[in-house]
Phi, psi and omega in degrees: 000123171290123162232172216249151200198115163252137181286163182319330199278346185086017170260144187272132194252116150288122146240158173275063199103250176238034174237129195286155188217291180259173155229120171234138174268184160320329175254035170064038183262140162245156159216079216331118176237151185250080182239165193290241183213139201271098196294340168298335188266006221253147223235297219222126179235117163303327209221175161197142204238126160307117187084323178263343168060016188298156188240131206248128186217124207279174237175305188212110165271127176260329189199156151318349192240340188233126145181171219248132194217163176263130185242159210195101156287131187271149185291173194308312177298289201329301164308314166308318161284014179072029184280122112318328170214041165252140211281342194213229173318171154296146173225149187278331190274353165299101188287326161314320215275154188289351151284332155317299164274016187077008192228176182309148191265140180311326214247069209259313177268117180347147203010014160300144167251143167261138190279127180319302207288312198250000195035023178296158161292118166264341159127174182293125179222137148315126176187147203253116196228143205229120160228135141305115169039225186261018177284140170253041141219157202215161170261131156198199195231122197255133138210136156292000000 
């Protein structure tokens, strides 16, 4: 279900989740636009990708082996302390996440996905990321 956001500009922006799709403007020109996926919108985060710790929030499951996700590179501090299972910013206040307790992070090994919540190894998956201009959130596609 689509819903409407009008922007600073005084345009109705549709979006599909958290990824903006159409735009009209003010005289009613529409347009499709390609712009990245609004990591503010993003509900619920599923995954953490091994080594990069990018936060993974799944969008369409096509198969247990396949599907399609809003992916959210974490900055530069996160990574260096491991925060790990905090879903958006780092919080101090997360008691899971390993820069918090202090220990070295679960989510160590290179193109593994992890489950956020239960930290299980979902094992090594493949994945294909769309980042739009210099954005650090992105589309992309997971398969095993």
């Amino acid at each position: 279900m689509a819903e409407e956001v009008v922007d600073a500009r005084g345009h109705v922006v549709l979006f599909e989740g958290a990824v903006p799709v159409i735009s009209v403007t003010k005289s009613g020109g529409v347009r499709r636009i390609l712009r990245p996926p609004v990591w503010g919108r993003v509900e619920e985060v599923q995954f953490v990708c091994g080594a990069t710790l990018d936060r993974v929030s799944v969008t369409e499951r096509a198969s247990t082996s396949h599907f399609e996700a809003i992916v959210n590179q974490v900055s530069a501090q996160q990574l260096e302390w491991g925060c790990d299972t905090c879903s958006k910013g780092h919080s101090s206040h997360n008691p899971s996440c390993s820069a918090n307790l202090g220990v070295k992070t679960f989510a160590s090994r290179e193109g593994h996905l992890y489950d956020i919540k239960t930290r299980q190894d979902l094992g090594k998956w493949t994945r294909d990321i769309l980042f739009i201009k210099a954005s650090k959130t992105g589309l992309g596609t997971f398969t095993k």
